[in-house]
C-alpha positions in Angstrom: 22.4 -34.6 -72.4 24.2 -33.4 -75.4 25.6 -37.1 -76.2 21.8 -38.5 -75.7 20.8 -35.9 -78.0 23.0 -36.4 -80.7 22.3 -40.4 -80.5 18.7 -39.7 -80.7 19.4 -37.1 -83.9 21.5 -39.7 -85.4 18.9 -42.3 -85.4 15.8 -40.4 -86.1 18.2 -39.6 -89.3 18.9 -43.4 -90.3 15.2 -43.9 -89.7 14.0 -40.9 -91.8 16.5 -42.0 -95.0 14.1 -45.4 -95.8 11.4 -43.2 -96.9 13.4 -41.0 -98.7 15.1 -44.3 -100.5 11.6 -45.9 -101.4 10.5 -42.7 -102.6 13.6 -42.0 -105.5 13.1 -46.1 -106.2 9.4 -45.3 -106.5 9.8 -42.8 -108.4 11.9 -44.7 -110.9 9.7 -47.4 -110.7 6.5 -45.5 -111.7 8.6 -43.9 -114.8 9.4 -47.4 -116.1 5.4 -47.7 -115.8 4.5 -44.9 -117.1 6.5 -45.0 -120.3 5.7 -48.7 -120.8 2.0 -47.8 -121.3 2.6 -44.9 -123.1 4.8 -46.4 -125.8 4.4 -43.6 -128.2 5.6 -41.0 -126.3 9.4 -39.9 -126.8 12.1 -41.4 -125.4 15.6 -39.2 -124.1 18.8 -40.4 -125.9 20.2 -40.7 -122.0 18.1 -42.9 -119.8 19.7 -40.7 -116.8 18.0 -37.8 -118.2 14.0 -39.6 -117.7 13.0 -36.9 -115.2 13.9 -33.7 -116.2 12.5 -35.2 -119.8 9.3 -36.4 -117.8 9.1 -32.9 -116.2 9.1 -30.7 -119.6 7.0 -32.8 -122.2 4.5 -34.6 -119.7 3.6 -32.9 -116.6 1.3 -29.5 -117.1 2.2 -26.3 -116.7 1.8 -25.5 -112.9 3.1 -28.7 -111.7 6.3 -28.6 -114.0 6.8 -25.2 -112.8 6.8 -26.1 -109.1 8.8 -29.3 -109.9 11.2 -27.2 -111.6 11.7 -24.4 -109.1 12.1 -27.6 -106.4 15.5 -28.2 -108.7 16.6 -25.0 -108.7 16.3 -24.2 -105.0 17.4 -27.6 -104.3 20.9 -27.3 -106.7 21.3 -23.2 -105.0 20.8 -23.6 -101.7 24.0 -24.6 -100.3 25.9 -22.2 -102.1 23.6 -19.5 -100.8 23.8 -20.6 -97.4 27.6 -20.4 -97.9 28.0 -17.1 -99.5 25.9 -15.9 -96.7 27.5 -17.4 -93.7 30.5 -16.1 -95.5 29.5 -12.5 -95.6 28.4 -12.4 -92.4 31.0 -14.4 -90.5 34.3 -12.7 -92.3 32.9 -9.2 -93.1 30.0 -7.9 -91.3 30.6 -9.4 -88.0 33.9 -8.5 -87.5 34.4 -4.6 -89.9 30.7 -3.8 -89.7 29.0 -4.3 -87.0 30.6 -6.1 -84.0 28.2 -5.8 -80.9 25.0 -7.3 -82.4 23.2 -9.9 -80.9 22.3 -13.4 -82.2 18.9 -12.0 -83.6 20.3 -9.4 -85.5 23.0 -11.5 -87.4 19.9 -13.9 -88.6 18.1 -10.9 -89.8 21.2 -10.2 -91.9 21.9 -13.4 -92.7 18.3 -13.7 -94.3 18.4 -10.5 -96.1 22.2 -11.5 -97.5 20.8 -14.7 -99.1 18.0 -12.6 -100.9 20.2 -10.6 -102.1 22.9 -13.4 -103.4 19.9 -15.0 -104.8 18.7 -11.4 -106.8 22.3 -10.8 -107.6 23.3 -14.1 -109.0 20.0 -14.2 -110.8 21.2 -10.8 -112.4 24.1 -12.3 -113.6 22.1 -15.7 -114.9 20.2 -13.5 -117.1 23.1 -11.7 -118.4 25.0 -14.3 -119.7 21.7 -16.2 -120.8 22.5 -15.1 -124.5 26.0 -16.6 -124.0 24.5 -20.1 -122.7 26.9 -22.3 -125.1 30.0 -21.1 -123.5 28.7 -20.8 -120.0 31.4 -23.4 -119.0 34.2 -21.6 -120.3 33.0 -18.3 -118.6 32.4 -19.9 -115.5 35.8 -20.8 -115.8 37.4 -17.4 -117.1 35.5 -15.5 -114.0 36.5 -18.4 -111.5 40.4 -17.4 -112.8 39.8 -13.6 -111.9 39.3 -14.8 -108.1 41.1 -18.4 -107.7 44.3 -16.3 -107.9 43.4 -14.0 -105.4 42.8 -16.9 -102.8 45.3 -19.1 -104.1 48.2 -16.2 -103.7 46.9 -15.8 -100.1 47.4 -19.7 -99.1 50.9 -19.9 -100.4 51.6 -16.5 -98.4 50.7 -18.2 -94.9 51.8 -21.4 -95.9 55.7 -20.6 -97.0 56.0 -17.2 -95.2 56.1 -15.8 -91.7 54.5 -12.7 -92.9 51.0 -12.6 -92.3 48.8 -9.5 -92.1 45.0 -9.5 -92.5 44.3 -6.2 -94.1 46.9 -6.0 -96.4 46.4 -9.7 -97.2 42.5 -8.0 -97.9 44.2 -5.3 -100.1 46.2 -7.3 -101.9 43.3 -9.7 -102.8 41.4 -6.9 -104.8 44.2 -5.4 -106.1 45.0 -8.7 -107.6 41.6 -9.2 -108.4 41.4 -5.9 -110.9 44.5 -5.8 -112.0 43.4 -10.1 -113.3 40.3 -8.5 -114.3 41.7 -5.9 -116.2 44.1 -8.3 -118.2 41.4 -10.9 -118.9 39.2 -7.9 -120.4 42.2 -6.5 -122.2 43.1 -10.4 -123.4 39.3 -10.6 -125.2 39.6 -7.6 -126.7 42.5 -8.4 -128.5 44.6 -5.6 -126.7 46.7 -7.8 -124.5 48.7 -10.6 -126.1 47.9 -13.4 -122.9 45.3 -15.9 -122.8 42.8 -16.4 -120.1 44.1 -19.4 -118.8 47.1 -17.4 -117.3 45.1 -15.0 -115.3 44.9 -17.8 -112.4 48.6 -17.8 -112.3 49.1 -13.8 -112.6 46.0 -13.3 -110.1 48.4 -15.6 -107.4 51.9 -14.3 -108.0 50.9 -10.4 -108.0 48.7 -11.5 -104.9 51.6 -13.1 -103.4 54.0 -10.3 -104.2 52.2 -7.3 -102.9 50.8 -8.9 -100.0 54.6 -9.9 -98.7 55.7 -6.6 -99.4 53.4 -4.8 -97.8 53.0 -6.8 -95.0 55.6 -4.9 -92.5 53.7 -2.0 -93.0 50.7 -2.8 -91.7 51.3 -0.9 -88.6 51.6 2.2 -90.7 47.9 1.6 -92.0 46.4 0.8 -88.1 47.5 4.4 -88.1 
């Protein structure tokens, strides 16, 4: 039954993908329409950029809001789906709560992707006033954590010594302690640039976590 199932999912799938094709050459279509009998309106430099260009200087206000939140939500939803499959899976399941029942995980689920979604909307409008160097902060915040994980691989994958919450421990140690120096490196107080934070956030990760790993016994206490 489950083999029938999946054969019948598979080609409701392939069916269901024409519409969505005609629709996106439709759509393209009825731009190159559109713009050919409305020759005075402006053109983007980019052709690839004729929608979102269509969206803000033609459509009205209501519809280019919808359209625009259809985007967004689109662009955010699989990384919200992750983080909170990820909270729930590798910290409230197993330290939190560990008895709960299907129903209740959902529940927690939902309310963990609201609360991504509020929290990484905080942190949009924070750095909205640095929107030119977005990139490069993406990338400074990305090195605060990288190492963390990255540190963490290399431990299980050249060493026999493996434990799971000093490996936790040594992750957000690592994680302030790169924090701390990238801070210090933009204020001009710590002679480093940020581009060596990934590599300081995996070797103090890697270092700490094998050395404390034969004492994890002594924590379980």
């Amino acid at each position: 039954e489950t083999r029938k199932e999946s054969q019948k999912t598979l080609i409701l799938t392939i069916f269901t993908s024409f519409p969505l094709t005609w629709l996106y050459l439709g759509l393209g279509t009825l731009l190159f329409v559109f713009y050919r009998q409305n020759t005075g309106l402006p053109l983007p430099e980019n052709a690839d950029k004729i929608l979102s260009h269509f969206t803000v200087h033609v459509l009205p206000a209501g519809l280019k809001g919808l359209v625009l939140t259809a985007v967004v939500l689109a662009s955010i939803d699989s990384p919200l789906s992750s983080l909170s499959s990820s909270f729930v899976t590798d910290i409230y399941r197993p330290l939190i709560k560990k008895d709960g029942d299907e129903k209740h995980y959902l529940l927690v689920s939902r309310i963990s992707v609201a609360c991504f979604g509020l929290l990484l909307a905080g942190i949009a409008w924070l750095c909205a006033a640095g929107s030119g160097r977005m990139l490069w902060l993406a990338f400074k915040i990305n090195g605060v954590t990288a190492g963390s994980l990255l540190g963490v691989f290399l431990l299980g994958l050249l060493t026999t010594r493996i434990s799971n919450k000093v490996n936790v421990l040594a992750m957000f140690a690592s994680a302030a302690f790169a924090g701390l120096t990238l801070y210090l490196s933009e204020q001009g107080l710590a002679p480093i640039g940020w581009s060596w934070i990934i590599v300081l956030g995996t070797v103090s990760t890697f270092t700490l976590a094998w050395l404390l790993a034969p004492l994890e016994p002594k924590f379980e206490k």
